[in-house]
N, C-alpha and C positions, 0 to 999 in steps of 0.2 A: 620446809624442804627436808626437816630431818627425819622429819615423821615418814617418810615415803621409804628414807633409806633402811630405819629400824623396820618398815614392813617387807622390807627383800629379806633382813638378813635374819627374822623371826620368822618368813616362811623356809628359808635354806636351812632350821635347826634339826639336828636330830643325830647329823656325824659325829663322833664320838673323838674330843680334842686331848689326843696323847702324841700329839709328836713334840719332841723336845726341840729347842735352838739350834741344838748341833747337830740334831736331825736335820734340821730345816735346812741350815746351811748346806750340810751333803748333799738334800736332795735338787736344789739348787744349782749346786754344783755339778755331780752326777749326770744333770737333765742335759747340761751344756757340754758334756765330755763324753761322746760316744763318736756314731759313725762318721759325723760331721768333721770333726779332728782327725782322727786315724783313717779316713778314707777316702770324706772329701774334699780334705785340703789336698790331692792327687789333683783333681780338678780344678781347683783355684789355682795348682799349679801349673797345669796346663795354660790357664787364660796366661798368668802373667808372669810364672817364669821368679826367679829371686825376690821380683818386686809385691808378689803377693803377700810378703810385709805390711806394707805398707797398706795394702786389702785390708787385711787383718787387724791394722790399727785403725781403719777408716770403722771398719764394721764392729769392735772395739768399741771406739765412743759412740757410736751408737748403743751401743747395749748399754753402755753405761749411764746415758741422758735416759734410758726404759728404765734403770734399774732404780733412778731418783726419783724419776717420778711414780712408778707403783711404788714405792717406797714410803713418798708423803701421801698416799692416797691410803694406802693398805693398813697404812698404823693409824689414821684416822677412823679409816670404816672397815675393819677385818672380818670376811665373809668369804663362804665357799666361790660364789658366781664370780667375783673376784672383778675383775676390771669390765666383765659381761654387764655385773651387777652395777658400776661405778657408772659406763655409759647410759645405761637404762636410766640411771637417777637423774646425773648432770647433764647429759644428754638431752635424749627421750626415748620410749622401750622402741623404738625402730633400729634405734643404735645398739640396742642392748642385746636386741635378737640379733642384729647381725655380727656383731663381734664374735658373740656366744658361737654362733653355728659355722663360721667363717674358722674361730679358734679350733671347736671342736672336729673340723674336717681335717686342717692343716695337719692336727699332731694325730689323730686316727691314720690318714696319708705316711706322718712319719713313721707310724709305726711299723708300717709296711719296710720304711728303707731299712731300720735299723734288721730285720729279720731278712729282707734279701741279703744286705751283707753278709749276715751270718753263713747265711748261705755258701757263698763265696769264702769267708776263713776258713769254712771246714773243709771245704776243697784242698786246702793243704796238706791234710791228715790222711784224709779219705777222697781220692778225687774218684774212685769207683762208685760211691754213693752217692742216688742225688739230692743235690743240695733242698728239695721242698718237702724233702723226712727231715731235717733236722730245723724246718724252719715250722714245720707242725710241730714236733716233739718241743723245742724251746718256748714255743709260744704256748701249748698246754698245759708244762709250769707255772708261768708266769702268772698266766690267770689265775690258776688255782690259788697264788701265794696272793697276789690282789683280791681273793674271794675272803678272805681274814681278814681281821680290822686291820684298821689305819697303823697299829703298834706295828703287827708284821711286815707289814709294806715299806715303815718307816726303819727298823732295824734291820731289811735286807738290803734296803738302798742304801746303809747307812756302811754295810761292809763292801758291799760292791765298790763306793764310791771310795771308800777308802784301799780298797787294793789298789783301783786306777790311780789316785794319787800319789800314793807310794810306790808304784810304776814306772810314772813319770817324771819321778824324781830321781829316783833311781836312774832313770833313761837319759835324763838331765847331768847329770852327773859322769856319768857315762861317757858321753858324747862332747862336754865339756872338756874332759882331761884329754880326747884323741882330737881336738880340735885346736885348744891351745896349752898341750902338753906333748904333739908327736913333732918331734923335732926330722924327720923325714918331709914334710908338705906334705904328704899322702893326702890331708885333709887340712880345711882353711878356708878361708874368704876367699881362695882364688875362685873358689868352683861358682861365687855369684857372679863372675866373666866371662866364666864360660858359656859353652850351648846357647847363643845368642845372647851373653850381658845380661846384665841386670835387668833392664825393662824390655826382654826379648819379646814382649807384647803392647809393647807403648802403653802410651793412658790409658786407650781404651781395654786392654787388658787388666790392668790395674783395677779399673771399674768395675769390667765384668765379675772381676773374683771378688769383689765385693759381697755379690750377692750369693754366694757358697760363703764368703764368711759370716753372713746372714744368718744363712742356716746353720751354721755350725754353733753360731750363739744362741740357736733357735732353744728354748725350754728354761731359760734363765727367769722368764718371766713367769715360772710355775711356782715359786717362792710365793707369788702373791695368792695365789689360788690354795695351796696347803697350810698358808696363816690362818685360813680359818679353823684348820684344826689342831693349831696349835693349844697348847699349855698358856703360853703367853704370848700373844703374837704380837705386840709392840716390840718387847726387846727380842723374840725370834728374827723378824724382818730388818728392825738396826742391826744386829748381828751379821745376819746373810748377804745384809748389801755391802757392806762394808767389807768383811772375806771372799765374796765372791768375785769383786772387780781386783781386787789383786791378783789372786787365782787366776782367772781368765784373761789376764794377758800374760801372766808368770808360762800357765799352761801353754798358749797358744803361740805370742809372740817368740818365745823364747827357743821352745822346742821347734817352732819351724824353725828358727833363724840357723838351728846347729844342725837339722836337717838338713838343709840344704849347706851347709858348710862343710858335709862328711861325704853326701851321696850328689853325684852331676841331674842336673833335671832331667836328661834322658835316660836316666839310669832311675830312679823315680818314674817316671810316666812311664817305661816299657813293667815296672812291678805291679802291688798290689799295693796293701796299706804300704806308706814310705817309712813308717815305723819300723813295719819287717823288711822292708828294703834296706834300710842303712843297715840293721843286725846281718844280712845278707853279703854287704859292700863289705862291711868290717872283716867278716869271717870268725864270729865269736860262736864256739861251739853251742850247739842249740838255743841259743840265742833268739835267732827269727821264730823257735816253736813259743818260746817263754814268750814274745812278746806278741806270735798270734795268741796265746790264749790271752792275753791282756786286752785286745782289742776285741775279742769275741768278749768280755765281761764288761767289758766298757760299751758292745752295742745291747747287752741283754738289760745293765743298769737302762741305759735311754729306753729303751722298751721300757721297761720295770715304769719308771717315770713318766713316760707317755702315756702305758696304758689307765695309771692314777689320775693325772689329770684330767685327759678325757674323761673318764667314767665322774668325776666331780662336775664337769662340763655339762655334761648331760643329764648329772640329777640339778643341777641351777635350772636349766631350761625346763624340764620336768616341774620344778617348784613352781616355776614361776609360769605355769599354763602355756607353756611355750611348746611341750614334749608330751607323748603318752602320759599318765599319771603312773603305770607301773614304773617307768624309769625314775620316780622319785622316790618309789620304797627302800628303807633299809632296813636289814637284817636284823636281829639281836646284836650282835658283835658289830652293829654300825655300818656295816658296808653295803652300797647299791649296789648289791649282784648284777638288777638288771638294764642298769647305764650298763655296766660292764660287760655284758658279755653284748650288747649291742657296740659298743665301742671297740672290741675285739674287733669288729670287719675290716679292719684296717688288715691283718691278719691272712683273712681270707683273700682279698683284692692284690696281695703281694704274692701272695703263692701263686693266684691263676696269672699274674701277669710274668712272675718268673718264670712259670713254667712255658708260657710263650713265647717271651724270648728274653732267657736269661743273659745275653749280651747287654742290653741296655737297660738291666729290668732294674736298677735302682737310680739312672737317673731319669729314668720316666718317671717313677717312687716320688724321687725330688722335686724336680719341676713341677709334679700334680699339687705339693703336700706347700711350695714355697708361696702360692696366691695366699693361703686364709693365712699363712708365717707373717707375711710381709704385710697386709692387707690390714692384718690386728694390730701387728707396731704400732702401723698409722694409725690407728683407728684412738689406743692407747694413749698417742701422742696428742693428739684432737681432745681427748678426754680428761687428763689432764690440763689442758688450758679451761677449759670447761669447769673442772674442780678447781683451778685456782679464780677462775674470775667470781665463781659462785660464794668462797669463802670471804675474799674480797667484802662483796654486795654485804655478806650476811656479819660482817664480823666475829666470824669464830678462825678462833685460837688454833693454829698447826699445832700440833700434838709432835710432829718431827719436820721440819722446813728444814731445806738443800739450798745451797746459793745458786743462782744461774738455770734453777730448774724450767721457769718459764720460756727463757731464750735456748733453753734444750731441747724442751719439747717442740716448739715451733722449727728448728732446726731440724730434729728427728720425722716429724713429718714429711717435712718439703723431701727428705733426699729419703725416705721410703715410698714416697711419690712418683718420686725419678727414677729409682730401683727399680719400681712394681714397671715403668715405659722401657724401662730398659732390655727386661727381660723377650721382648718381641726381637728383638738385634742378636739374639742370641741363638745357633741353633739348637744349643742342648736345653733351654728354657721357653723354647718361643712355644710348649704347651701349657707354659701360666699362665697367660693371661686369655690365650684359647679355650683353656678349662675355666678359670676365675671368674671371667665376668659372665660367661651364660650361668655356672654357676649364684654368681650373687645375686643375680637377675631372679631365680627362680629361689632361693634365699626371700629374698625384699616378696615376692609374692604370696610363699608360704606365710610371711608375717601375716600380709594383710586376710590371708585366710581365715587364720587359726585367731586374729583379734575381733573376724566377723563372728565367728564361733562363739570365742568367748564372750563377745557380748549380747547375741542371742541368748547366750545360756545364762546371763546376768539378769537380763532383762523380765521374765518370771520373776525373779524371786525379789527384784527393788520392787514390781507393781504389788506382790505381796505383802511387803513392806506398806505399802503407801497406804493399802486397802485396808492393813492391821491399825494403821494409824488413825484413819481413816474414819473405820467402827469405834477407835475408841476415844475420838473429840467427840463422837454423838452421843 
């Protein structure tokens, strides 16, 4: 079986591995702290009100049982096609293709939200300009800097990710000292009793915001896919699993909790990002400008991020006779130009749907982009039981074992199972699974196309084999 794996990852060679640890970590990090946080935890708040905490920690350990187990998978077998590549082996390539093209839609979809947003920030500045000039102008950058090797990509993600973080600590801070340091009550744990209590959404709100905490964890799992162009991606991947789950609930848990402890939820839900709402509530001189432009750096980093992994996505598939064979070329300076400018359309599909109706044009974005988010999870989660019973059977040695990863994975399945039923009950999600399954439907078809293909196109050249053999026993 190992032989199968060393043939995925000897046909994905050719990207050129300069990213550092602490790259990796940022980008990591970076991937999971964009619109998702600063936009659409508005919507989580909506479902549920104070108790989208609790969301947040449910959809939390979920990222965190994804994060263990690509973890024990990635420093085992560290490769561009990344978890595509892992189901195709442990699996079988039905699963390989479908993860790959399932992933590839999902964060191409995102990419679309994170640039409608943008949209929408710059409204604050400029609300006479419209918002789909500055979501072409940002996203013709972006390319361009993704048109560079892997070095450029990885030390622009690598400031981006660090302004956001020093942002939000700053913000953290901030919001700490007028929460339990204003000795007026202006601000406090009363405002989680307010505007309908704590659970002003019941469970089933609670649940719903689940899946916007989903997404908002959605790109953590990009870690596994840019190991293969690491330096060292054994100790890059222990590194970034290990920083990244503190992070991401330092980030998320926290900052909402003093959110919602400064700003009332209707005073939240009637703003924009609630980032620049609290700066807003407070009345800190141009505050809400400093912390829109944090939020717009934090949605261009998740582009930034997005449009890397896709473009990696699509030269796997490409490798591995899944895709065009142009989409597998790379440049001199190592970069698939043309995954990437095919994975650019994410781009193009957000500007024409902004421009139709920019009221709902990012949680359409969302809904469209959360089937292949959630879909992959699962998929992931499946895959890793797969790698651990396979390891099991053959007895090799974990290069990194997690405790509990097996009863994580099986866990993480079942309630991305139940996410993915869920989202029909919803009306601002009930076009995932409207889009998903015809989608995967013609997905699962396209495999069995393209593997009738390729093995017509096999089939010449083993009977030439057999024939050469053939001539020469006579």
């Amino acid at each position: 079986m190992s032989s199968s794996m060393d043939r995925i990852q000897q046909r994905e060679s050719g990207l050129s591995r300069q990213l550092t640890s602490r790259q990796l970590s940022m980008i990591a990090l970076g991937g999971a702290i964009g619109t998702g946080l600063f936009l659409g935890s508005k919507f989580a708040i909506s479902f549920a009100g104070p108790s989208v905490l609790i969301s947040y920690a449910i959809g939390g350990l979920i990222a965190v049982m994804l994060m263990g187990a690509l973890a024990e998978m990635t420093v085992a077998r560290p490769t561009t096609g990344s978890f595509g590549a892992f189901a195709e082996h442990y699996i079988n390539p039905l699963a390989g293709f479908m993860i790959k093209y399932l992933y590839w839609s999902c964060i191409v979809l995102a990419v679309g939200t994170e640039v409608t947003a943008i949209g929408d920030y710059m409204q604050m500045w400029f609300p006479g300009v419209p918002p789909w000039i500055w979501v072409i102008g940002f996203s013709a950058v972006l390319i361009g800097v993704n048109m560079f090797n892997v070095k450029a990509f990885g030390t622009l993600e690598y400031w981006f990710s660090a302004l956001k973080v020093f942002a939000i600590v700053a913000f953290i801070i901030i919001a700490a000292f007028l929460v339990f340091g204003n000795k007026d009550g202006d601000y406090g744990f009363q405002n989680y009793s307010a505007d309908g209590g704590f659970f002003m959404g019941g469970a089933s709100g609670v649940w719903f915001a689940v899946i916007v905490a989903i997404f908002s964890y959605l790109s953590i799992e990009m870690i596994a896919v840019a190991a293969g162009e690491a330096k060292e991606p054994e100790i890059a991947v222990k590194k970034a699993f290990k920083v990244t789950i503190f992070r991401l609930f330092l980030f998320y848990i926290l900052t909402l909790g003093l959110i919602l402890a400064i700003a009332p939820v209707n005073a939240i839900l009637d703003g924009g990002s609630p980032f620049v709402t609290v700066m807003q509530v407070v009345g800190i001189p141009y505050a809400d400008s400093i912390l829109n432009f944090v939020v717009i750096v934090a949605a261009l980093s998740a582009m930034n991020s997005q449009l890397y992994v896709s473009t990696r996505m699509m030269f796997s598939l490409s490798r591995a006779g899944q895709a065009p064979k142009a989409l597998g070329k790379v440049k001199k300076n190592g970069a698939p130009v043309n995954a990437l400018l095919l994975s650019a359309g994410g781009v193009a599909v957000a500007t024409l749907v902004y421009i139709s109706n920019p009221e709902t044009g990012f949680t359409l974005m969302m809904a469209l982009s959360m089937f292949g988010a959630m879909a992959t999870w699962m998929l992931i989660f499946i895959t890793h039981l797969f790698f651990r019973k396979e390891t099991a059977r053959t007895g090799e040695p974990l290069k990194y074992k997690l405790p509990f990863t097996k009863i994580g994975s099986l866990l993480g399945a079942v309630l991305m199972a139940a996410l993915l039923i869920t989202t029909l009950f919803t009306e601002d999600f009930r076009m995932t699974l409207i889009f998903g399954i015809p989608f995967a439907i013609v997905v699962a078809i396209l495999y069995r196309v393209t593997k009738k293909n390729h093995d017509l196109a096999a089939s010449p050249a083993e009977d030439n084999l057999k024939q050469q053999a053939s001539n020469a026993s006579v």
